[in-house]
C-alpha positions in Angstrom: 0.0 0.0 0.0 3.0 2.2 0.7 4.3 2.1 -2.4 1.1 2.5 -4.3 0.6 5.9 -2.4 4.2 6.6 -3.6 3.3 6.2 -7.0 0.0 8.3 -6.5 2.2 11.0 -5.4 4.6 10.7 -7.5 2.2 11.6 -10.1 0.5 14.4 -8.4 4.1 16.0 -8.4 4.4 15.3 -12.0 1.0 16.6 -13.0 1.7 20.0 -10.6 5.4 20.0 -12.4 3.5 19.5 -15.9 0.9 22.1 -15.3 3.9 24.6 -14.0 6.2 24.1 -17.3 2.8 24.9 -19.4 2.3 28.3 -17.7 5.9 29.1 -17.9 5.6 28.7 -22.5 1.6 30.3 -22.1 3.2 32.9 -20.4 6.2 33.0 -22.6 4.1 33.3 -25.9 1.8 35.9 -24.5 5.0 37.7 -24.2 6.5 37.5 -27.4 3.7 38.7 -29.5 4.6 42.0 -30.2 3.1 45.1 -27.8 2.3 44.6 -24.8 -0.7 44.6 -22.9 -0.8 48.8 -22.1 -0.3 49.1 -26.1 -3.0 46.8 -27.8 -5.5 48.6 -25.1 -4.5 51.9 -25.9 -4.5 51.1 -29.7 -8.2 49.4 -29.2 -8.9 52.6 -27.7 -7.8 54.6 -30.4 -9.4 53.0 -32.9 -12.6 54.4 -30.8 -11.6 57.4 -31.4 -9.7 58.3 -28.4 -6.7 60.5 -28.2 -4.0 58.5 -26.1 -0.7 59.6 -25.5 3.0 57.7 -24.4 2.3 59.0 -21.1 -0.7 57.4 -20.9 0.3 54.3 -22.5 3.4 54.4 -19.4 1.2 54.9 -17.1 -1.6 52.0 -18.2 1.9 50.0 -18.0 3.0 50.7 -14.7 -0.7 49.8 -13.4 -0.9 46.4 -15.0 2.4 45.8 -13.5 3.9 45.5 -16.7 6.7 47.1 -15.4 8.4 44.7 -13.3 10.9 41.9 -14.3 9.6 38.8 -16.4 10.2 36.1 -13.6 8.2 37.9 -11.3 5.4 38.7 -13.2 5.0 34.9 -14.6 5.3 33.4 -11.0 2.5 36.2 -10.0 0.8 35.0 -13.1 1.1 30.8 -12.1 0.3 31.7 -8.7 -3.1 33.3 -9.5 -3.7 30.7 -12.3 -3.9 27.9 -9.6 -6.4 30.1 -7.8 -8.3 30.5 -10.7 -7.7 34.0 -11.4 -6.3 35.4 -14.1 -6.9 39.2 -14.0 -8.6 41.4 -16.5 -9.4 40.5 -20.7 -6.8 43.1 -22.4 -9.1 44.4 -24.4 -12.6 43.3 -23.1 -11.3 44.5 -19.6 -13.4 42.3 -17.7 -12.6 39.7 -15.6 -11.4 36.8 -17.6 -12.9 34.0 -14.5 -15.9 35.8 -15.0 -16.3 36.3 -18.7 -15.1 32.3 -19.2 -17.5 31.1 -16.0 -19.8 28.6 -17.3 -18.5 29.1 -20.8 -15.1 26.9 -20.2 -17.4 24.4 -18.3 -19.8 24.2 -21.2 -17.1 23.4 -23.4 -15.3 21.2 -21.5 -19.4 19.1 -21.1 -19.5 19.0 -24.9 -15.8 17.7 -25.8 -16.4 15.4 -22.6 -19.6 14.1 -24.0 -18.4 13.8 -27.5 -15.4 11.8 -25.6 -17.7 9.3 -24.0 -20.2 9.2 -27.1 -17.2 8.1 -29.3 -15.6 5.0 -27.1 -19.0 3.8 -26.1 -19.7 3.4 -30.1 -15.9 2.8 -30.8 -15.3 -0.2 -28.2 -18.2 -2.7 -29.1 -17.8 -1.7 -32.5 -13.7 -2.3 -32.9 -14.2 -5.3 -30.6 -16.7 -6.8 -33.4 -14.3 -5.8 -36.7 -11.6 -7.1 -34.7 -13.2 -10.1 -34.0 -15.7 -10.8 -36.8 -15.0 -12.9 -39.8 -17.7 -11.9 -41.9 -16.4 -9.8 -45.1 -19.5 -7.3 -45.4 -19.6 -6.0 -41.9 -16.0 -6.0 -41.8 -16.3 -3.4 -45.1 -18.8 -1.5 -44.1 -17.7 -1.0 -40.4 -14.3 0.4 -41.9 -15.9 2.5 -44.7 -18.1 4.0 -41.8 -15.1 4.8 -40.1 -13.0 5.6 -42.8 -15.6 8.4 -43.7 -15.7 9.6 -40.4 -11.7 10.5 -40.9 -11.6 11.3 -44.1 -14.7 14.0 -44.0 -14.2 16.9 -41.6 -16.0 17.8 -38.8 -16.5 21.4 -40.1 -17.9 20.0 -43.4 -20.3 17.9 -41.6 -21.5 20.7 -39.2 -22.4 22.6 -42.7 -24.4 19.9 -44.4 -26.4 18.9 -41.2 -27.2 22.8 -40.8 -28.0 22.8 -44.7 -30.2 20.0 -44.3 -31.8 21.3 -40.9 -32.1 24.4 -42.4 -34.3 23.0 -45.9 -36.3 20.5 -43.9 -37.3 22.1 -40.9 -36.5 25.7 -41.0 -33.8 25.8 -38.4 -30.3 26.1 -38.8 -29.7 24.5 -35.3 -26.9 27.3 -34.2 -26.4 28.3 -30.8 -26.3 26.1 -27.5 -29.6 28.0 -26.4 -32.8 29.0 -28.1 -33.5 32.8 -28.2 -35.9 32.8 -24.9 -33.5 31.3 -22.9 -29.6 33.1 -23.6 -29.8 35.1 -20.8 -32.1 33.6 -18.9 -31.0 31.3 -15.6 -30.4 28.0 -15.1 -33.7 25.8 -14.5 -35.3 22.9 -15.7 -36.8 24.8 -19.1 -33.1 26.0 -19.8 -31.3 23.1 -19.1 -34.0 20.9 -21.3 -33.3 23.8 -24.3 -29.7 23.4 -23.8 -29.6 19.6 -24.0 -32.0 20.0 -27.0 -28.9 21.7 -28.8 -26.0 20.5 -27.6 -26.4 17.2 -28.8 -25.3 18.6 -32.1 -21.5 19.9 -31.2 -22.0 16.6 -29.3 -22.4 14.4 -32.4 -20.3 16.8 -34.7 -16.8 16.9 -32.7 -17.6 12.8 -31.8 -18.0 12.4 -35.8 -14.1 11.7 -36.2 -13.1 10.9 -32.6 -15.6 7.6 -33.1 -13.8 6.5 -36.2 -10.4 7.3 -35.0 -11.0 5.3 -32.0 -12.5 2.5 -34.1 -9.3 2.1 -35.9 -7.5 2.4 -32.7 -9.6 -0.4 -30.7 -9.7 -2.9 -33.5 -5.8 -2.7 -34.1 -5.3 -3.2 -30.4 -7.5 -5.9 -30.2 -6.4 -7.8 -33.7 -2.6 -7.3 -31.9 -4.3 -8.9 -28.6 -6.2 -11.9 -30.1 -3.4 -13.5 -31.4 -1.6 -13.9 -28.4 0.2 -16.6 -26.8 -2.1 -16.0 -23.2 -5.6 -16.3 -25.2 -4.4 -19.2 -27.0 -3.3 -21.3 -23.3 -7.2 -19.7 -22.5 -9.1 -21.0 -25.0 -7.4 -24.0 -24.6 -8.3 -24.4 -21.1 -12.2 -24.3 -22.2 -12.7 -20.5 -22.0 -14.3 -19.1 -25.3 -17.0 -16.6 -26.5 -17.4 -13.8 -25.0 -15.7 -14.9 -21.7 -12.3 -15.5 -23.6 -13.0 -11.8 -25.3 -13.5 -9.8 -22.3 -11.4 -11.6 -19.8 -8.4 -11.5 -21.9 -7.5 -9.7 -25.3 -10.1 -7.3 -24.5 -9.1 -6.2 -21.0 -5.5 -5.7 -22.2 -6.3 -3.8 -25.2 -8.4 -0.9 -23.3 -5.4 -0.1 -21.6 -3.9 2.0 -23.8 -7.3 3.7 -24.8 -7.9 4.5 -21.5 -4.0 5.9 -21.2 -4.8 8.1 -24.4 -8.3 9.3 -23.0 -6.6 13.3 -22.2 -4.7 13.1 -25.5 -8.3 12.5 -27.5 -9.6 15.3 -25.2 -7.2 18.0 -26.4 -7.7 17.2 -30.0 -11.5 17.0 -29.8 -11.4 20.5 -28.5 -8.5 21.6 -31.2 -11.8 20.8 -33.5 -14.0 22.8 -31.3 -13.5 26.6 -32.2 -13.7 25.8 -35.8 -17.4 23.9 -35.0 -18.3 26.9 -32.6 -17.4 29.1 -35.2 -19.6 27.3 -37.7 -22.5 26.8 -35.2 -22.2 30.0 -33.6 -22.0 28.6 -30.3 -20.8 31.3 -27.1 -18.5 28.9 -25.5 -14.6 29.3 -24.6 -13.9 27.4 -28.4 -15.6 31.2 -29.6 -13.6 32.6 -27.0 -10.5 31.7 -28.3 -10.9 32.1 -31.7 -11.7 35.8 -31.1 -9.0 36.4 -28.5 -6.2 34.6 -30.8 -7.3 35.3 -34.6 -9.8 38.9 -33.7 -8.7 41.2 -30.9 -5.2 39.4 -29.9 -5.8 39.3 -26.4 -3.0 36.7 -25.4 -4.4 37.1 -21.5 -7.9 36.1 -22.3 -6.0 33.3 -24.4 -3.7 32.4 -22.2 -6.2 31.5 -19.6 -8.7 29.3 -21.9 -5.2 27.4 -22.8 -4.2 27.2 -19.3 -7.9 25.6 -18.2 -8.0 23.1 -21.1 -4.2 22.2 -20.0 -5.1 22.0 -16.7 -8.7 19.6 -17.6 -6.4 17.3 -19.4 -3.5 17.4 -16.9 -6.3 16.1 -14.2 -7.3 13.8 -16.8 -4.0 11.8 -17.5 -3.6 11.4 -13.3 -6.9 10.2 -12.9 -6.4 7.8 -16.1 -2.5 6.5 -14.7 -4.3 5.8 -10.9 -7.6 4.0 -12.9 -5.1 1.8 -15.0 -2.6 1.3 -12.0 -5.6 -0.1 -10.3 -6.7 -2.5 -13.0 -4.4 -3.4 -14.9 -2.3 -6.6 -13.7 1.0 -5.7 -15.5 1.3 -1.5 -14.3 0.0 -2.8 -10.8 2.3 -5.5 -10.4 5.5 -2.8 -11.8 4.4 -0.5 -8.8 4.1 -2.6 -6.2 7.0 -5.5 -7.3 
């Protein structure tokens, strides 16, 4: 038990030291892209019309603390990231924890949901190609999946909206329905949001279901023809015993080790699908901070959150696997 809490740590301090070297390169890039804070403000307020001067662009400076040396403003920076706080939008000038509040959350729902709608198609069905020796549903299940890599999720968001948009009249844009935007959470909003969502949902979980397909059924065409399933079957144990018990069990270990790399490029997908969908969500968020206004804070911090989900992610996913997995458990505990 001692040396399983070892390893638990051990990975907490890893995660914490992960999560620290991020910050440091966030905090590095907002740096390098040319002006500063005090100057993109003062030329957003120019471009209003506003007469600004190089005092005034010293003195904006010396009140964001732009002033003092690098080191000391990133570990300020780090130590109010793992607080949660991140200061002011550099342009918005509202408080970025506020202005991202339920967006990140929303966000983080939808490329969690897509996650979970993807594996629980992905493992039955790579389990059956893998497994099955008829010809036709071996095609079909990797033209179906081929499709789902080879057409992008941006291109499918457009001909679902297309055909949403003919048939019923409604585009399908937005997570919530006019009435309800600005309204507060209750049962009628929540039942408005899920009657949305499930789009993004099924959109983003498009080519993360045929990715993991081709995953699952490699892993498990690697596992059947093992030495260990062989000695099992010959011992009696076949059908769906032999699958599960055996090939199967060892071949979900690595898709449950790559569950926070699947994360991160599920929501890589998402601005371009909130973009598309007009969703108001941190994927919109960051699109307009990075590619619209340039506001590297309110950037930095979406970055720093989805870091920080899949950071949390990966520890969660090494303590799961350590615990049921024969081969890590028996490495950690000798």
């Amino acid at each position: 038990m001692a040396k399983f809490a070892h390893f638990v740590v051990l990975r907490a301090l890893l995660a914490f030291f992960t999560l620290v070297v991020v910050s440091f390169i966030v905090f590095s890039l907002m740096e390098l892209v040319p002006g500063d804070c005090a100057e993109r403000y003062v030329a957003f307020k120019n471009s209003a019309g506003a007469a600004i001067s190089i005092e005034d662009i010293e003195v904006e400076r010396v009140r964001l603390g732009l002033d003092r040396p690098y080191i000391e403003r990133w570990g300020k920076w780090i130590f109010n990231a793992f607080q949660g706080e991140f200061g002011d939008s550099c342009i918005l000038r509202l408080n970025i924890s506020q202005l991202l509040g339920q967006k990140f959350w929303l966000s983080l729902g939808i490329c969690l949901s897509a996650l979970a709608l993807a594996y629980a198609i992905a493992i039955p069905v790579g389990i059956i190609a893998a497994t099955s020796r008829n010809p036709y549903l071996n095609n079909g299940l990797r033209l179906v999946s081929y499709m789902g890599l080879a057409l992008p999720n941006f291109l499918l968001a457009l001909m679902i909206m297309l055909f949403s948009t003919v048939m019923f009249g409604d585009s399908l844009t937005g997570l919530f329905s006019k009435e309800f935007r600005d309204a507060p959470w209750d049962y009628a909003r929540v039942m408005d949001f899920l009657s949305r969502a499930w789009l993004p949902v099924f959109i983003l979980g498009w080519s993360a279901t045929a990715f993991a397909i081709q995953t699952v059924r490699a892993l498990m065409s690697d596992e059947i023809g093992k030495l260990y399933v062989t000695a099992a079957a010959a011992r009696g144990v076949t059908g769906r015993k032999l699958l599960m018990r055996y090939p199967a069990r060892h071949a979900l270990s690595p898709i449950i080790n790559s569950l926070g790399f699947d994360l991160n490029r599920i929501f890589n997908e998402l601005p371009i699908v909130a973009l598309i969908l007009t969703l108001t969500e941190a994927g919109s968020l960051l699109i307009e901070a990075l590619a619209r206004s340039n506001d590297q804070q309110l950037a930095g911090a979406i970055i720093f959150f989805l870091t920080a989900s899949i950071v949390t992610i990966n520890f969660i996913t090494d303590i799961i696997l350590a615990l049921t997995d024969p081969r890590i458990r028996s490495s950690i505990l000798g």
